[in-house]
C-alpha positions as CSV (number, residue, x, y, z in Angstrom):
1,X,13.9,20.6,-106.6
2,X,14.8,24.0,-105.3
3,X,16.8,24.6,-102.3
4,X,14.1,25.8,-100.4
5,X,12.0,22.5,-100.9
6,X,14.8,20.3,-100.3
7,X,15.2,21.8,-97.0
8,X,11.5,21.7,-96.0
9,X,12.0,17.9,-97.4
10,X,14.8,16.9,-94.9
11,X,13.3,18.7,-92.3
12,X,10.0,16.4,-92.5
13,X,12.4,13.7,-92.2
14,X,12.3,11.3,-89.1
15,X,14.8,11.9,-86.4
16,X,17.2,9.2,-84.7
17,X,19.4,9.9,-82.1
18,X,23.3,8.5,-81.8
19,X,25.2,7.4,-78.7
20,X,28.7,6.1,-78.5
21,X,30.9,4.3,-76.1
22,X,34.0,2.4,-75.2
23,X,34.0,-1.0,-73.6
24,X,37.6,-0.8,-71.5
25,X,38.5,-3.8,-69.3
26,X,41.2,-4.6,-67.5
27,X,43.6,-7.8,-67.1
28,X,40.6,-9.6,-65.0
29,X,38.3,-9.3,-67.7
30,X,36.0,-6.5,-65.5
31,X,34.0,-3.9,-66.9
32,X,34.8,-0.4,-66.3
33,X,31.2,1.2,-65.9
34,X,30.7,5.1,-64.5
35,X,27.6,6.1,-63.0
36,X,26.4,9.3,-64.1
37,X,24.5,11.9,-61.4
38,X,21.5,12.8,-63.9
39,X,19.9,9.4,-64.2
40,X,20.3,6.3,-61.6
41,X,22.0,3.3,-62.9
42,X,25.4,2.7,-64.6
43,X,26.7,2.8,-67.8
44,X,29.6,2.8,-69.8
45,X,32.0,5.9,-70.7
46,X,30.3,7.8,-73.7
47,X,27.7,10.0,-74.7
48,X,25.6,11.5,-77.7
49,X,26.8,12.3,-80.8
50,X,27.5,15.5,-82.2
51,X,26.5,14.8,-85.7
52,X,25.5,18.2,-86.3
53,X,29.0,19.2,-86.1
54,X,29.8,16.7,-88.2
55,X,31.4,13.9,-85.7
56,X,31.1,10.6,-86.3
57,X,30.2,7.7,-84.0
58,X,34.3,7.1,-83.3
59,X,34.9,10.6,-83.1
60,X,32.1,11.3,-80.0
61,X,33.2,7.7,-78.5
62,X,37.2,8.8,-78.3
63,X,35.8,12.5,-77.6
64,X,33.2,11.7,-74.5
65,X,35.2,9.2,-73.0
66,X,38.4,11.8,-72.8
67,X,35.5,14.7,-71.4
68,X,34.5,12.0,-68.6
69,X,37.2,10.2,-67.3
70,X,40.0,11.7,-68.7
71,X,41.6,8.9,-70.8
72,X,41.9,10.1,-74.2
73,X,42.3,6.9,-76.0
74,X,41.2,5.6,-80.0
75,X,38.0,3.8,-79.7
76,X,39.2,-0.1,-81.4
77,X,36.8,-1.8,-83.5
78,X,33.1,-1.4,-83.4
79,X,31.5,-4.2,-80.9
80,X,28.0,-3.9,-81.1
81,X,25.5,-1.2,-82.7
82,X,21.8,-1.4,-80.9
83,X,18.8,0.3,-82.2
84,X,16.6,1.5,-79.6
85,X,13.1,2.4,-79.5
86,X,12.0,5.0,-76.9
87,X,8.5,6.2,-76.0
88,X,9.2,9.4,-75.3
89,X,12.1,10.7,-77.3
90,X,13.1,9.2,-80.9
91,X,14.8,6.3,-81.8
92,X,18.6,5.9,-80.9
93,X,21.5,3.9,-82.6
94,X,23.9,3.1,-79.8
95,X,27.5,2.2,-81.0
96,X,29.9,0.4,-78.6
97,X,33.7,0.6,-79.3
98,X,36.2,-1.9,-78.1
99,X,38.7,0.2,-75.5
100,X,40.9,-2.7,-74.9
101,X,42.5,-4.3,-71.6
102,X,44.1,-1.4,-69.7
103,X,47.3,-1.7,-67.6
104,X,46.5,-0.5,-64.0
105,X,48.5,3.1,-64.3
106,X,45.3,4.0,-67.0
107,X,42.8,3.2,-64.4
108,X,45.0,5.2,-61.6
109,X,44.6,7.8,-63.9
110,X,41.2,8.2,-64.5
111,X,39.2,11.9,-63.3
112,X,36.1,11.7,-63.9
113,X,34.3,14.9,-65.2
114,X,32.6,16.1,-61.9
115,X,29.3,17.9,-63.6
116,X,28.1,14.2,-65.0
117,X,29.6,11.7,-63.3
118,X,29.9,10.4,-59.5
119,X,32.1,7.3,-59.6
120,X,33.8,4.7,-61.5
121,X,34.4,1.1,-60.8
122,X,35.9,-2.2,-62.0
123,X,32.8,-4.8,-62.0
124,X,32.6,-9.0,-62.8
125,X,31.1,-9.7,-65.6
126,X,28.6,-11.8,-63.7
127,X,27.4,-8.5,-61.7
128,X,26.9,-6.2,-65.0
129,X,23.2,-7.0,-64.9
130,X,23.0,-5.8,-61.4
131,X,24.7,-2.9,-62.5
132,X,23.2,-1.9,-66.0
133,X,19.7,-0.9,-66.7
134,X,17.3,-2.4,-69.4
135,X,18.6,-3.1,-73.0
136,X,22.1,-2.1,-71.9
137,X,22.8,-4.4,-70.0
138,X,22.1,-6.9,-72.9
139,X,24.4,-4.7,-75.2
140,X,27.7,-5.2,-73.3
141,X,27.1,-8.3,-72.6
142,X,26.7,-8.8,-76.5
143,X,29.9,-7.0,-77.1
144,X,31.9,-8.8,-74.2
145,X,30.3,-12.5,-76.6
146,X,32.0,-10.5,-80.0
147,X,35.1,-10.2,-78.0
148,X,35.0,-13.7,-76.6
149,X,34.2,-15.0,-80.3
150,X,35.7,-12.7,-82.4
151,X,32.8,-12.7,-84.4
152,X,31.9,-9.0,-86.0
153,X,30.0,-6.5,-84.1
154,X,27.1,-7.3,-83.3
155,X,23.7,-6.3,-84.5
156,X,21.0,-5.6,-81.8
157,X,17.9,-3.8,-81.8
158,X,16.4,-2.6,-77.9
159,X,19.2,-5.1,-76.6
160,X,18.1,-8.5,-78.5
161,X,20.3,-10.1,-81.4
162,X,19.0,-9.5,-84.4
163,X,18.6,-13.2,-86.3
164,X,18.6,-12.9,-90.4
């Protein structure tokens, strides 16, 4: 296979789209969620990843959450990875990142990136599905169950466990 065929080969290829995030609490067990000004709803700190740059799903995790709010911290261990369907755009695999119970001073310290994002807030874990749109809603409350358990991450496609 030439060089020229290859590339025409991988560029006939499907596409899928990668998101990553970090699940930070604090000593309450709330969720920090921001809410981003281009789409209504919440969510959690994160964003796409740059994998044509060569980042990884860690990498844009650690990376977005320090562009939004400022706190650049180490993603910990991998929580819950969702493959979603979308009608109108392709596929994405969402990776969430555990961010740990933060003292009070990191939540003090928070700035949020002005040209995404609105506000930030603390919320119950009981009031995330008011909060959270759709299948995410469903995916951090999976991740908060792999905390609770200390199971491994969790596999979920458009929210939903995935049962083997």
């Amino acid at each position: 296979m030439t060089t020229a065929d290859y590339a025409t080969y991988i560029a006939g290829l499907p596409r899928v789209l990668a998101g990553a995030a970090t699940l930070f609490r604090d000593e309450r067990g709330r969720v920090l969620l921001v809410e981003p000004n281009y789409r209504e709803g919440w969510t959690l700190p994160g964003g796409t990843v740059e994998s044509d740059q060569g980042e990884s799903p860690r990498q844009a995790a650690r990376r977005e959450t320090a562009e939004e709010i400022g706190l650049d911290l180490p993603p910990g261990r991998l929580l819950a990875v969702d493959w979603m369907r979308g009608a109108e755009r392709p596929p994405i695999v969402a990776y969430v990142y555990d961010g740990g119970v933060l003292p009070r001073e990191r939540f003090d310290a928070i700035r949020l990136q002005e040209e995404e994002l609105l506000s930030w807030r603390l919320v119950d874990r009981a009031d995330l599905a008011g909060h959270l749109r759709g299948a995410l809603a469903a995916r951090v409350l999976a991740a908060l169950e792999v905390l609770d358990s200390g199971a491994g991450a969790a596999e979920l496609e458009d929210g939903a466990p995935v049962t083997g």
